[in-house]
DSSP file (Angstrom, degrees, kcal/mol; ACC not computed):
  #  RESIDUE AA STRUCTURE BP1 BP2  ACC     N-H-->O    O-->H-N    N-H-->O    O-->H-N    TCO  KAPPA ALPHA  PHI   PSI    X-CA   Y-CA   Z-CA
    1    1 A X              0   0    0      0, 0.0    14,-0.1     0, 0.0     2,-0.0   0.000 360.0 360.0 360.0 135.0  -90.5   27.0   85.1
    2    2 A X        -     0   0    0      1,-0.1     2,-0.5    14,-0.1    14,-0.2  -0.340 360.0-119.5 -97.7-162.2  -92.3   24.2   84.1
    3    3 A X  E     -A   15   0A   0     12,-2.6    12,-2.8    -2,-0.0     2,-0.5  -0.915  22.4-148.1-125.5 120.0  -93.6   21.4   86.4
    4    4 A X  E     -A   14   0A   0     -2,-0.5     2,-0.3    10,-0.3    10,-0.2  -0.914  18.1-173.7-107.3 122.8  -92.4   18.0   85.6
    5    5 A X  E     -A   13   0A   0      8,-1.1     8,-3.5    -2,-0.5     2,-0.3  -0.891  19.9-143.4-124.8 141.0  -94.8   14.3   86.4
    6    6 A X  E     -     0   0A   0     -2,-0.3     5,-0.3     6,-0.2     2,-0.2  -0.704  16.0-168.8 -77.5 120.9  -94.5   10.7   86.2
    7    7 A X  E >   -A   10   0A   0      3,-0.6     3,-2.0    -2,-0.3    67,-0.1  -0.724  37.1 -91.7-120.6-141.3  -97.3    9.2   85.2
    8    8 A X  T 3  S+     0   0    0      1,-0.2     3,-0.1    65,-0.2    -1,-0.1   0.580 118.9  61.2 -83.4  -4.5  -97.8    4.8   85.6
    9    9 A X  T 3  S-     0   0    0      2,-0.1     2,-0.4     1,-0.0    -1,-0.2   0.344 116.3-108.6-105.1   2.0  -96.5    4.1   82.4
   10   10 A X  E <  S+A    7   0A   0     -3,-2.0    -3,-0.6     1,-0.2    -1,-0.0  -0.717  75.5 130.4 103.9 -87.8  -92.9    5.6   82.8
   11   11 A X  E     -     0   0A   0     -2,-0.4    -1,-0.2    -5,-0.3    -2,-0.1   0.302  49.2-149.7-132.0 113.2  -93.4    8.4   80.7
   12   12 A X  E     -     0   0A   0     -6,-0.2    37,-3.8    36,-0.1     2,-0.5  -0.282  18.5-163.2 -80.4 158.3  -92.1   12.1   82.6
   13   13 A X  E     -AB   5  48A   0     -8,-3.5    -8,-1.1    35,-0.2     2,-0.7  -0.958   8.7-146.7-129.5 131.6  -94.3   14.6   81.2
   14   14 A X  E     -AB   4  47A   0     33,-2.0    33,-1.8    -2,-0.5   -10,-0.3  -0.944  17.3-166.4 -94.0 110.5  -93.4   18.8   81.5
   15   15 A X  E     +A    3   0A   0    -12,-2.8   -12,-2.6    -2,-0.7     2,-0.2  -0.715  11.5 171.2-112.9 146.3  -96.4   21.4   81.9
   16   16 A X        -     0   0    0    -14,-0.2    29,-3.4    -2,-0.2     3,-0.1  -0.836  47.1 -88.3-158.9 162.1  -96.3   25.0   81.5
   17   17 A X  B >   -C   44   0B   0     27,-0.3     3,-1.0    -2,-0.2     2,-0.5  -0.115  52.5-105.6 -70.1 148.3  -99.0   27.5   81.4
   18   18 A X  T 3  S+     0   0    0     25,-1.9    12,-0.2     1,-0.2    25,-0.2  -0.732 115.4  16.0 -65.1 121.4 -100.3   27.9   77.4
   19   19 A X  T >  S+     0   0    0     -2,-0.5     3,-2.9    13,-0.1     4,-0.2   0.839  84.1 157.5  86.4  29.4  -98.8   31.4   76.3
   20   20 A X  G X  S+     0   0    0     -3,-1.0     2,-9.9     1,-0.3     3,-0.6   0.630  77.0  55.9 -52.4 -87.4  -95.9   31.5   79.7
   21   21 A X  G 3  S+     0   0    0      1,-0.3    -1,-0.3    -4,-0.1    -2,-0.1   0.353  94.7  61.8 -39.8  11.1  -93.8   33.9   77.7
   22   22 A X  G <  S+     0   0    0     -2,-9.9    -1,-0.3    -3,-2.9    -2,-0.2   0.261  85.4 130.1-113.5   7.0  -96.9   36.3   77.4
   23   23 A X    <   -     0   0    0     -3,-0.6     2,-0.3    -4,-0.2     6,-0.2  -0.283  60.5-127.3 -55.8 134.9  -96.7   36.6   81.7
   24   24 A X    >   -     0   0    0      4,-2.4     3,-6.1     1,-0.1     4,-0.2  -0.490  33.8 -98.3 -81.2 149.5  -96.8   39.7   83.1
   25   25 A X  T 3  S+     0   0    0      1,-0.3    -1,-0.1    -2,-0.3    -2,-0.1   0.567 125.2  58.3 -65.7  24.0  -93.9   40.1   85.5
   26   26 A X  T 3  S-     0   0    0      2,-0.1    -1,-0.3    -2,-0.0    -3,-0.0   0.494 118.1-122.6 -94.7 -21.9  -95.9   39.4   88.5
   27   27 A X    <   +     0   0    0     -3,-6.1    -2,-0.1     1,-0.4     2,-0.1   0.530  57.0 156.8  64.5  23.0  -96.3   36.4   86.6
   28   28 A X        -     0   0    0     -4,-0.2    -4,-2.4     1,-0.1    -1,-0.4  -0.419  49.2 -88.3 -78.0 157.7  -99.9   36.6   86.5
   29   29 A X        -     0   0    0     -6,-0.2     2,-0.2    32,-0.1    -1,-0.1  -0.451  37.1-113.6 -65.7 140.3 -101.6   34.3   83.2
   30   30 A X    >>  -     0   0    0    -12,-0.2     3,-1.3   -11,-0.2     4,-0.5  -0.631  15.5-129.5 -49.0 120.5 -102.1   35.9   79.9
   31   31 A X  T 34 S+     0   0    0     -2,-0.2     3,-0.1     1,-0.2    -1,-0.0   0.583 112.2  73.4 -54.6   1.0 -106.0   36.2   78.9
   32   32 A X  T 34 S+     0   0    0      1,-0.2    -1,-0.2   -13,-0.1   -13,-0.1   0.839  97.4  46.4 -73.2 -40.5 -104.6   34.5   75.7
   33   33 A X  T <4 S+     0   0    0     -3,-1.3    10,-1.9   -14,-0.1    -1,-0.2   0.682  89.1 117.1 -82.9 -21.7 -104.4   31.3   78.1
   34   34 A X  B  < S-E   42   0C   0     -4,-0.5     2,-0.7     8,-0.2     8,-0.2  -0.361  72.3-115.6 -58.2 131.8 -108.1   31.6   79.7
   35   35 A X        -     0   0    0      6,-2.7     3,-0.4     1,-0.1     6,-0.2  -0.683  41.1-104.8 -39.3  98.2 -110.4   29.0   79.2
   36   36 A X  S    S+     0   0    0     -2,-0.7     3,-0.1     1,-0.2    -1,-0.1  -0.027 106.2   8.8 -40.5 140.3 -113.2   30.6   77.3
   37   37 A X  S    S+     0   0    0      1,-0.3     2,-0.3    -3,-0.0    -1,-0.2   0.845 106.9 110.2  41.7  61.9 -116.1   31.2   79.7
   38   38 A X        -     0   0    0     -3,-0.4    -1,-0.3     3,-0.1    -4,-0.0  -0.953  52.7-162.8-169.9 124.9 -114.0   30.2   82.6
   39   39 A X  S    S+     0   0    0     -2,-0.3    -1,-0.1     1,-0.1     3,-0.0   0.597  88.8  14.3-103.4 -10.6 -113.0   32.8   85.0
   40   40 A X  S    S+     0   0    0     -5,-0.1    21,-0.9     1,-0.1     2,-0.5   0.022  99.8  91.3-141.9  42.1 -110.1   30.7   86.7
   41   41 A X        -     0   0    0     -6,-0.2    -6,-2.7    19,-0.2    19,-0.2  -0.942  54.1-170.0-145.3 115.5 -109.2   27.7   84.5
   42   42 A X  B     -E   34   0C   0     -2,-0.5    17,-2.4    17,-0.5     2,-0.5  -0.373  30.0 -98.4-104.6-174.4 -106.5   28.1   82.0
   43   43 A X  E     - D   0  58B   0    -10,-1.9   -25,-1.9   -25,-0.2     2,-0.4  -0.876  40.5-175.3-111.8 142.3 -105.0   26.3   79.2
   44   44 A X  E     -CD  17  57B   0     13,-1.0    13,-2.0    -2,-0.5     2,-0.6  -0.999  16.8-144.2-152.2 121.7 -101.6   24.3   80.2
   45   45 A X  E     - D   0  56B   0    -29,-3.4    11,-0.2    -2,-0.4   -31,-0.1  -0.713  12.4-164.7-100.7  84.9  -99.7   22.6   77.8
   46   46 A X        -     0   0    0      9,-1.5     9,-0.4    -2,-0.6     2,-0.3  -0.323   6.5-166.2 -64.1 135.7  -97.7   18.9   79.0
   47   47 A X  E     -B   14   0A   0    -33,-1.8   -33,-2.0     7,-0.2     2,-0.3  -0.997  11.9-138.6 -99.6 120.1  -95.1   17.6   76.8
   48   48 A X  E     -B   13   0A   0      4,-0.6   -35,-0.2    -2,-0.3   -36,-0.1  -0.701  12.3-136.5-111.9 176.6  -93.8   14.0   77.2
   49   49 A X  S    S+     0   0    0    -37,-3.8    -1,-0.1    -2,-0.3     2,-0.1   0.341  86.1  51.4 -67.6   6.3  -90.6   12.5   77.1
   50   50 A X  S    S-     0   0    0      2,-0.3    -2,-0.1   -38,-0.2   -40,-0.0  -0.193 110.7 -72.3-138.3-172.0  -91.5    9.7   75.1
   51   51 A X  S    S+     0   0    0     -2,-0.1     2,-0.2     2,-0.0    -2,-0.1   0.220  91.6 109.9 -64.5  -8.1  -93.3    9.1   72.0
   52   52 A X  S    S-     0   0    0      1,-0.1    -4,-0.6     3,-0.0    -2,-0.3  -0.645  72.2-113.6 -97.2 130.0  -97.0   10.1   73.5
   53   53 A X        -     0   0    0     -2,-0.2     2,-0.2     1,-0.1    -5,-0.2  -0.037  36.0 -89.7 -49.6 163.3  -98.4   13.6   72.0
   54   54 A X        -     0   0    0     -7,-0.1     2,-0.5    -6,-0.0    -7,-0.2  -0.754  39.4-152.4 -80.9 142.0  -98.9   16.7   73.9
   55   55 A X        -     0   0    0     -9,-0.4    -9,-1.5    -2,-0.2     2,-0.6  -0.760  14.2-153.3-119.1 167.4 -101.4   17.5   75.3
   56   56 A X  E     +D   45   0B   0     -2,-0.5     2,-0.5   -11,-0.2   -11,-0.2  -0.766  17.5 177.7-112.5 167.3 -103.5   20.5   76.6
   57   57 A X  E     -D   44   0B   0    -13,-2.0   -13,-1.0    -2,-0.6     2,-0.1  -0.952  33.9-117.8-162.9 142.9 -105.6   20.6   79.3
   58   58 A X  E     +D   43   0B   0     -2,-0.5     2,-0.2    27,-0.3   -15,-0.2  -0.473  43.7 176.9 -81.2 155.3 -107.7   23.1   80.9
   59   59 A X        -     0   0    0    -17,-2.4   -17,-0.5    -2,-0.1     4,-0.3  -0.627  36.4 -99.7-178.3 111.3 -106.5   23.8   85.1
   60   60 A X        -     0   0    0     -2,-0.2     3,-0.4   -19,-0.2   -18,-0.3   0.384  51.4-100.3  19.4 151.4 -107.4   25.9   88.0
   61   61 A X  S    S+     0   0    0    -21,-0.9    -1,-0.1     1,-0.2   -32,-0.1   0.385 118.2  48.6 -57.7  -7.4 -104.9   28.8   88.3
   62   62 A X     >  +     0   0    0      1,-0.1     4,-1.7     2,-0.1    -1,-0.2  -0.581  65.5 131.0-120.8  58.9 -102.8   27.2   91.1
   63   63 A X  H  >  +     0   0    0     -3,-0.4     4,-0.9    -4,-0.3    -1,-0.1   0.710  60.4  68.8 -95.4 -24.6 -102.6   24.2   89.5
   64   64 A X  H  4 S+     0   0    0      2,-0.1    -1,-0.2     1,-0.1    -2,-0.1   0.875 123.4   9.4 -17.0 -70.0  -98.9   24.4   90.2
   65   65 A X  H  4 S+     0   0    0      3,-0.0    -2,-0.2     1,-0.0    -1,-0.1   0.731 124.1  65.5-114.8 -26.4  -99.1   24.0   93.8
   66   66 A X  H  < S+     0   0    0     -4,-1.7     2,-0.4     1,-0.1    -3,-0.2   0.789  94.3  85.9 -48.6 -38.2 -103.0   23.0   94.2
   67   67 A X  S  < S-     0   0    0     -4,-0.9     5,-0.1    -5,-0.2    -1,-0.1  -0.757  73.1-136.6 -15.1  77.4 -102.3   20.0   92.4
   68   68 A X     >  -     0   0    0     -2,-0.4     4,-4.1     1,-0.2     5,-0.3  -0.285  32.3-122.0 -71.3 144.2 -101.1   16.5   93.2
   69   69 A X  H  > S+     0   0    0      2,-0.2     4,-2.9     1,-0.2    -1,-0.2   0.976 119.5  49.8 -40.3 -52.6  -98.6   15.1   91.0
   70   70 A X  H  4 S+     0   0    0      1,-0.3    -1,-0.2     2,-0.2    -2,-0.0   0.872 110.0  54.4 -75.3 -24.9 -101.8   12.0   90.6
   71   71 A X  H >> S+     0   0    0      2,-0.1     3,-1.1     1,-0.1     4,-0.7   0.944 113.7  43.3 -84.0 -30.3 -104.5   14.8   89.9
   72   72 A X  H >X S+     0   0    0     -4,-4.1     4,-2.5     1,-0.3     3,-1.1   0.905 107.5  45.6 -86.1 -15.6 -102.4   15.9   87.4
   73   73 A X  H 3< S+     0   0    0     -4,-2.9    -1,-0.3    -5,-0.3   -65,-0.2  -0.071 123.5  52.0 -85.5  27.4 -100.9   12.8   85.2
   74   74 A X  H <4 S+     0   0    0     -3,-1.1     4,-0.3   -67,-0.1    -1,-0.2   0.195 105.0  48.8 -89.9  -3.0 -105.2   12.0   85.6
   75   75 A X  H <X S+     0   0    0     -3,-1.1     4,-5.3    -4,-0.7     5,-0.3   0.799 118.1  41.8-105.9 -49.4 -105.9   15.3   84.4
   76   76 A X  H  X S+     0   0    0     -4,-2.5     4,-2.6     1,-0.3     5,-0.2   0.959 114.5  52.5 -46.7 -56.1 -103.0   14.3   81.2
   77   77 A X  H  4 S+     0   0    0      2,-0.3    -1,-0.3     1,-0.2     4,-0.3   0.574 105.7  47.1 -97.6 -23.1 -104.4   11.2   80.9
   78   78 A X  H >> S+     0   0    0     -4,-0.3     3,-1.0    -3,-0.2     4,-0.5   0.796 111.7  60.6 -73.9 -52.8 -108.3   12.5   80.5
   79   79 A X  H >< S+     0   0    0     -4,-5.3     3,-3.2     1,-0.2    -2,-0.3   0.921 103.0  51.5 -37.5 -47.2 -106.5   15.0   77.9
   80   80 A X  T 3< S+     0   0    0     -4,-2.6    -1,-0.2     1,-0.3    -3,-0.2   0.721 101.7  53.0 -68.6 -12.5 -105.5   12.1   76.1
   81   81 A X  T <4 S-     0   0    0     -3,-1.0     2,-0.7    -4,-0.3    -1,-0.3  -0.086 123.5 -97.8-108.4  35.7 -108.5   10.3   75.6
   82   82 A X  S << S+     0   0    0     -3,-3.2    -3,-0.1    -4,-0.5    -2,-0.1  -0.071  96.4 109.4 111.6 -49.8 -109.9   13.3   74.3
   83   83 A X        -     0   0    0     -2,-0.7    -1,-0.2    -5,-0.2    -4,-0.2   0.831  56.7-156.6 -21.8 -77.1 -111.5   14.4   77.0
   84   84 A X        -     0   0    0     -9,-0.2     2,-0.3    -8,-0.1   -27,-0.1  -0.147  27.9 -96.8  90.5 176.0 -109.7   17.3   78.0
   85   85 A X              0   0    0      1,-0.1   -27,-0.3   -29,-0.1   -10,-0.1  -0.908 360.0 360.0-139.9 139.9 -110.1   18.5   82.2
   86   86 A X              0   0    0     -2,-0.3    -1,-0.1   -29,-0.1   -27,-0.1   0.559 360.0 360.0-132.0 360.0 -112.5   21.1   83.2
């Protein structure tokens, strides 16, 4: 299910894991989704509701519940300038 954020500009944004539909039914991540050389930081894809691109951005494996809503819409907001979150 994916995880829905606000971020200051209005604009709700939806994340899901890179590759969900490749989950095993435990729900554990696809190695498809692993950050290369990264033993616990996967690739997670935000959509927004608006006009603003998607992005990806690499994040922890409990980034679901490990996560504040403001670490992630900064973690979006590095993605978009390029950065990307490591």
């Amino acid at each position: 299910m994916p995880r829905e954020v606000t971020d200051a500009d209005g604009t709700t944004w939806s994340c899901t894991p890179a590759y969900a539909g490749l989950a095993t039914e435990e729900g554990a991540l696809p190695d498809a989704a692993r950050v290369d050389g990264s033993e616990d930081e996967y690739w997670i894809v935000c959509t927004p509701s608006g006009g603003a691109q998607t992005v990806r951005i690499a994040a922890p494996a409990d980034w679901e519940r490990g996560w504040s809503d403001e670490e992630l819409t900064a973690a979006i907001r590095e993605g978009r300038e390029g950065a990307g979150v490591r």
